[in-house]
N, C-alpha and C positions, 0 to 999 in steps of 0.2 A: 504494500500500500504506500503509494507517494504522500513525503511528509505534505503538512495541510499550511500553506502560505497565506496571509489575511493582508489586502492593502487598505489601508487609509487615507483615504487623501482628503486634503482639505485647504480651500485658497485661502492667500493673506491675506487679512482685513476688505477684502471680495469687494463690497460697495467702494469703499474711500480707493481701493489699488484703481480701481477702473476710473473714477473721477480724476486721479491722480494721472494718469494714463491718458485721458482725452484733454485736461487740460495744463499744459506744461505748467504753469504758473503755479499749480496745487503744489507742484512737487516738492518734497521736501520742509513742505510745511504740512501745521498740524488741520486734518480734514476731519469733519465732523458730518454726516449723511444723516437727515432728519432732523426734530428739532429747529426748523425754522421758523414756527410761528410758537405762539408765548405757550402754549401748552401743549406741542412736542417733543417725542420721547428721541433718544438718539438710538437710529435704526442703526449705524455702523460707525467705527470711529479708525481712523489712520495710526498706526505705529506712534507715529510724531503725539497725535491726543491722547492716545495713552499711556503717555512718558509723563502726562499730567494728571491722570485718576482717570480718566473718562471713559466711560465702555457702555455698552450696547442695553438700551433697553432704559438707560437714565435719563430723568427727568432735562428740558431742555434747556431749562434757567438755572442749575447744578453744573451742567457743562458749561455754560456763558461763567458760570461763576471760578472755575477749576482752572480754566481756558479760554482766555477773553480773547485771543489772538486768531484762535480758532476759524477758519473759512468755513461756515455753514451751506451747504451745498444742499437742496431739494432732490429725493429719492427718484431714482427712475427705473421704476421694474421690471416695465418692459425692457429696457436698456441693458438690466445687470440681468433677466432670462434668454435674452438673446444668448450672452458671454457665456451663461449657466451651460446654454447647449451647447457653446463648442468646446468646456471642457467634458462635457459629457460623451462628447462624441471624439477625442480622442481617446475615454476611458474604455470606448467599445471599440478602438483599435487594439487594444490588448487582450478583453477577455468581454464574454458574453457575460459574465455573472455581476452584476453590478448593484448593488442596494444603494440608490438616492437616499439624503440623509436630509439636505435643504439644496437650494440652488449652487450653493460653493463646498458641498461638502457628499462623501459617497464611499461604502466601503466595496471594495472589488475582492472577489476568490481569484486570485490569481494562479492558483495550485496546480490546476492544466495548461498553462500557459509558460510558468518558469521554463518549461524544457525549448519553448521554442524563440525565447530570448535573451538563454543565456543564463538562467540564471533570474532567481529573486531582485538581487539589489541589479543587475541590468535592468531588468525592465522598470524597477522603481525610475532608474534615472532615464528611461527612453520617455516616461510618464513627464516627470518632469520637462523634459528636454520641449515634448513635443506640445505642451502646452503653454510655455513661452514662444513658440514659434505662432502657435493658433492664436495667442493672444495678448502677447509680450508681459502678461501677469506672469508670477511668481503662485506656487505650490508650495506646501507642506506634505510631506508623506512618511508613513509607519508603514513599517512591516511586522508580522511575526505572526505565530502560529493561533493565534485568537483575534475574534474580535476588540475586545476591551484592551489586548496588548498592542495591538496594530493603531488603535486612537491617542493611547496614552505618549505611545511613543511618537505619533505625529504631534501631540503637543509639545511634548516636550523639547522635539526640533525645531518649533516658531522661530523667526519667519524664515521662510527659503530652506526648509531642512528635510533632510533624509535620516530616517533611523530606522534599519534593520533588527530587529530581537529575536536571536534564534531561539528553539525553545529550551537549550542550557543555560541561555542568561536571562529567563523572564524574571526566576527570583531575584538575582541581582539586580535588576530593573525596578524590581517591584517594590523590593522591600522598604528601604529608606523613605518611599513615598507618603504622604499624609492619606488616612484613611478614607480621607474625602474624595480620594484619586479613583476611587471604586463605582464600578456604576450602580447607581440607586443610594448610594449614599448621600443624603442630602444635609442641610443643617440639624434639624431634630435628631435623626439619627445618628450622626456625628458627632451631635452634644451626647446622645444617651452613650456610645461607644467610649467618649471621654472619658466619662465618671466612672467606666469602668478599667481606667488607666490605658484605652487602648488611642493613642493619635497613629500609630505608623500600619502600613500593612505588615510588616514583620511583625508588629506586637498581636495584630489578629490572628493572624498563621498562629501563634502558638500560644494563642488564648483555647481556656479549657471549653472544649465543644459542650461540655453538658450543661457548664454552667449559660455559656450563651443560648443552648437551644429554651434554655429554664426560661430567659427574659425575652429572647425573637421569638420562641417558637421556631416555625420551618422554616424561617427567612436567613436562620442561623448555618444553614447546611449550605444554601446557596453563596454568604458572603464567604466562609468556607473557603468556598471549591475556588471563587473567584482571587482571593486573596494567595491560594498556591498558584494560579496563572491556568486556573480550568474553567473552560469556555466554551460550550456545548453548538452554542448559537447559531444558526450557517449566516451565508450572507443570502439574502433572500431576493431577487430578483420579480423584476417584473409584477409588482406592487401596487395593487388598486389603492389609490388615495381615499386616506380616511375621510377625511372631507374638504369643504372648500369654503374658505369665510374672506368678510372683508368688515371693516369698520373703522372707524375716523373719530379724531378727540376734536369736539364745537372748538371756536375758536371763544366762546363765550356761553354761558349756563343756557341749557336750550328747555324752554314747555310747552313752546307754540306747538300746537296737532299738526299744520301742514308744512314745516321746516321740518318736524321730525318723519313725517311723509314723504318728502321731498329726499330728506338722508336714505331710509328706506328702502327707497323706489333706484337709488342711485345703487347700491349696496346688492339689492336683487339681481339688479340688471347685469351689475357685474360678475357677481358670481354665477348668473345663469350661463356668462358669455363664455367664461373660463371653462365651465361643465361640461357648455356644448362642444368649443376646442377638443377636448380631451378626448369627447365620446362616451362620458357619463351619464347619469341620473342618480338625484339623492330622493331617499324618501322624509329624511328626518330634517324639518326645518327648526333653525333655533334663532332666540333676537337674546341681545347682552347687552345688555343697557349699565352704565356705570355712574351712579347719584351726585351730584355737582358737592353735597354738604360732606364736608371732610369728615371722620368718624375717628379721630386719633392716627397716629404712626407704627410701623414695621420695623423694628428693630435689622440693624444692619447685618446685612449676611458676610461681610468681610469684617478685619479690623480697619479700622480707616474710612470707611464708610459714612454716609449720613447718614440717618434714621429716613424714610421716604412715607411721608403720608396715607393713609388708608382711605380710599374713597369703595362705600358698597358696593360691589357687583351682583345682579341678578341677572339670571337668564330663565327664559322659558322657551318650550320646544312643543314642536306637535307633529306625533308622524302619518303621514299622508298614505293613505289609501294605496294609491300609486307613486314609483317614483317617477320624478320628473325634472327636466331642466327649463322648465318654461319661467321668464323673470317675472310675468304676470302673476301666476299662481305662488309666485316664493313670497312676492311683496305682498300679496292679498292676507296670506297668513301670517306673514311678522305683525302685520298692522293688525289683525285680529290679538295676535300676542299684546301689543302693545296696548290696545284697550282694554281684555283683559285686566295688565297690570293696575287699570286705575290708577297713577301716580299723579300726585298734586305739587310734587316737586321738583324743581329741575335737572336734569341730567346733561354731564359732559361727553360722552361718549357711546353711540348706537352701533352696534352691528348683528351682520346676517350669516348667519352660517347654515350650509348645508350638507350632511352626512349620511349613514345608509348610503351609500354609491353602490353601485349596479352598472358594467358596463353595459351600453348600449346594443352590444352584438351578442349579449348573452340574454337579456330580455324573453320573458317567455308571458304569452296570451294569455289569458283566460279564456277558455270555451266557452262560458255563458254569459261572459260580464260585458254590460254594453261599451260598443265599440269607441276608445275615446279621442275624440275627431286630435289631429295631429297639429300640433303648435307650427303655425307656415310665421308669424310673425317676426321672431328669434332669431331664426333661421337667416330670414330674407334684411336682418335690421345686421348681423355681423357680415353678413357680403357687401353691405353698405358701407360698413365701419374697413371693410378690409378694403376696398375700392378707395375710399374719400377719406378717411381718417375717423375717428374717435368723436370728431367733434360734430357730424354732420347730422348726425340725429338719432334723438332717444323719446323715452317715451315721457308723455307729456305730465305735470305736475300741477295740481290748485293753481299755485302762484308760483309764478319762475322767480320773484322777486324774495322767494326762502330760500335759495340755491345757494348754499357759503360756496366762496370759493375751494374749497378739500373735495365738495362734489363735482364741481366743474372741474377740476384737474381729470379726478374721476374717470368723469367722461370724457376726459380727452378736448373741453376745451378752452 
C-alpha cells in the first residue's frame, strides 16, 4: 500500500495579495479589504496590517484605530472568485482529489500523483511554481500524511512556504505546539484542557486517557488519536455546498418595513443567482437578522485583544415543500420570517440564506404532485446580467429611494 500524502495549500492574505497585485501603489504598504464604511468588518488584511494587530473578521473602526495609515480598499468577489478559479485549476493539474476549503484555500490527496512528479515535495513546488505563473500570487503549502498535519504545517510556513512532515516527524512537529493547534479545539475547550495543566500537544499525548475520557467523554479518544498525528479523514472531493447566504451591516439602525424589503429582495436575488450558477436548489430558507441595541461585550479570544461588543443575533428558517432557486419564492419567505419576528426595534444587519441543496440533475418528480410551472424569470434576468452587466436590471422594490448603497453594489450598480 503506497504511503498516504495530504497537501494543503493555502494563499497569502488572498484579498489584500490580489489588490496589492492590481494596484502597484498598495505594495508594500499596509492593505486593509472591507471595513470601509463606519460599521464594516475587515474581510482580509495584508502582511504589512498585520505587523499592526489587524486581522480578519474585526470590527472597522478597531482597524482605523491599530492602523490609521492603512489603505482601505472595497471587497470585490467577483474579482478574488475569478483568481479562486485559476488557482483551483492548476490544483487539478496535479490531482483529481481536491476538497475546496474557501476560495484561497483546499486540501489535495496527492498520494497517486507523487509517482508521476517526482516525488511529494516536487510536486509541492511544481504547485507553487505554477501558481505564480497563473497569477503572480504567492502560496503557502503543507504536506504530510494527514489532514490536520498537512494544514498545521502550511501555517506554520506563512507566507510563501513549503513544509513537508513525513510521518516520523509528525511528533516532533507536533508536540511543542499549543493545544489550540488541534482541530476543534477552541477557547472553552482550551480553557477546560488548561486547568487540567495540559497547554502543549505533548502534554495531551500523555495525559491519562481515563481521566480525560471521565471529563470529555468520547471527545476524549478522538483528541487522543489526533494529538499522536492520527487522522482518519480522507480529503473529500467533489462536494455539494452546504449552503448559500449573503447579508450586509445598514450603514445606520434600520425598522422601516420597505428598506428592510428592499435588503431582502437584494439578498434573495443574489443568492438565487449564485444557486442557479452552480446548478442547485435549497429547500431550507433562513433570515439572520442582528439587533442594533448592544447587549454587553465578548471577552477577547487572544491576549492582546479588545473585548468586541455583543449585538443579539436571531434567525429563523422555514423548509419549503420543494426545493428551489427561484429569488421570488426565497424573498416571499424571509419577509414572511421577518413579520413573523414582530420586532419593534431596530436592527443592523439582515441576511438570506439558503440550504438543503439538491443538485439540479439529481432532482426527482413526484408522480402525483401537481406539476410546478418552471421559474422562466431567473433564468432569463442572469442572461441579462451576463450580456449587460449586474446593473441592468433587477427586480422591482416599494421605493427604490430605500436602496442603501451595500445593495446597489449588490447589484452591480
Amino acid at each position: 500500500m503506497s504511503e498516504r500524502w495530504i497537501l494543503h495549500a493555502d494563499m497569502d492574505a488572498f484579498y489584500a495579495s490580489i489588490e496589492q497585485r492590481d494596484h502597484p501603489e498598495l505594495r508594500g504598504r499596509p492593505v486593509i479589504v472591507g471595513a470601509t464604511s463606519a460599521r464594516g468588518v475587515v474581510a482580509a488584511a495584508s502582511y504589512e496590517a498585520r505587523a499592526f494587530g489587524v486581522r480578519s473578521a474585526m470590527p472597522g473602526f478597531r482597524a482605523r484605530e491599530l492602523c490609521p495609515e492603512a489603505a482601505f480598499v472595497q471587497s470585490d468577489m467577483e474579482k478574488y472568485a475569478r483568481v479562486s478559479a485559476q488557482v483551483h485549476a492548476v490544483f487539478a493539474e496535479l490531482t483529481p482529489e481536491i476538497e475546496p476549503v474557501a476560495l484561497d484555500e483546499a486540501f489535495l490527496d496527492i498520494t497517486g500523483s507523487v509517482g508521476l512528479f517526482g516525488g511529494p515535495l516536487a510536486l509541492a513546488r511544481r504547485l507553487k511554481r505554477r501558481v505564480r505563473e497563473e497569477t503572480a500570487l504567492t502560496i503557502s503549502v503543507g504536506v504530510g500524511p494527514t489532514k490536520q498535519v498537512a494544514k498545521i504545517a502550511c501555517t506554520l510556513g506563512k507566507p510563501d512556504g513549503l513544509l513537508l512532515v513525513p510521518r516520523e516527524a509528525v511528533r516532533w512537529m507536533l508536540d511543542p505546539l499549543p493545544v489550540r493547534r488541534i482541530w476543534g479545539v477552541g477557547p472553552v475547550l482550551g480553557d477546560k484542557l488548561a486547568r487540567f495543566g495540559i497547554r502543549t500537544i505533548a502534554e495531551l499525548r500523555a495525559f491519562d486517557p481515563r481521566t480525560l475520557e471521565r471529563e470529555l467523554g468520547e471527545r476524549a479518544h478522538e483528541l487522543l488519536a489526533l494529538a499522536r498525528g492520527d487522522d482518519p479523514r480522507p480529503v473529500v472531493s467533489d462536494r455539494d455546498p452546504k449552503s448559500y447566504g449573503e447579508e450586509s451591516t445598514f450603514e445606520r439602525d434600520v425598522i422601516d418595513r420597505e428598506q428592510i424589503s428592499a435588503a431582502l429582495t437584494a439578498h434573495s436575488e443574489t443568492v438565487a443567482r449564485r444557486v442557479r450558477h452552480d446548478g442547485f436548489r435549497g429547500r431550507v430558507v433562513t433570515l439572520k437578522v442582528k439587533l442594533a441595541t448592544r447587549r454587553g461585550q465578548r471577552e477577547p479570544r487572544l491576549a492582546g485583544e479588545d473585548a468586541e461588543p455583543i449585538y443579539p443575533l436571531l434567525t429563523r428558517q422555514k423548509t419549503l415543500r420543494e426545493p428551489t432557486d427561484d429569488g421570488a419564492l426565497i424573498r416571499r419567505t424571509v419577509l414572511e420570517l421577518w413579520d413573523q419576528l414582530g420586532l419593534t426595534e431596530p436592527v443592523r444587519l439582515l441576511g438570506v440564506s439558503l440550504s438543503g441543496m439538491e443538485s439540479r440533475d439529481r432532482e426527482q418528480l413526484e408522480l402525483f404532485a401537481p406539476r410546478r410551472p418552471p421559474d422562466r424569470l431567473g433564468p432569463a434576468l442572469d442572461a441579462i446580467h451576463e450580456r449587460f452587466g449586474r446593473g441592468a436590471i433587477h427586480r422591482a422594490v416599494d421605493d427604490p429611494g430605500k436602496i442603501t448603497p451595500g445593495m446597489r453594489k449588490k447589484r452591480g450598480e
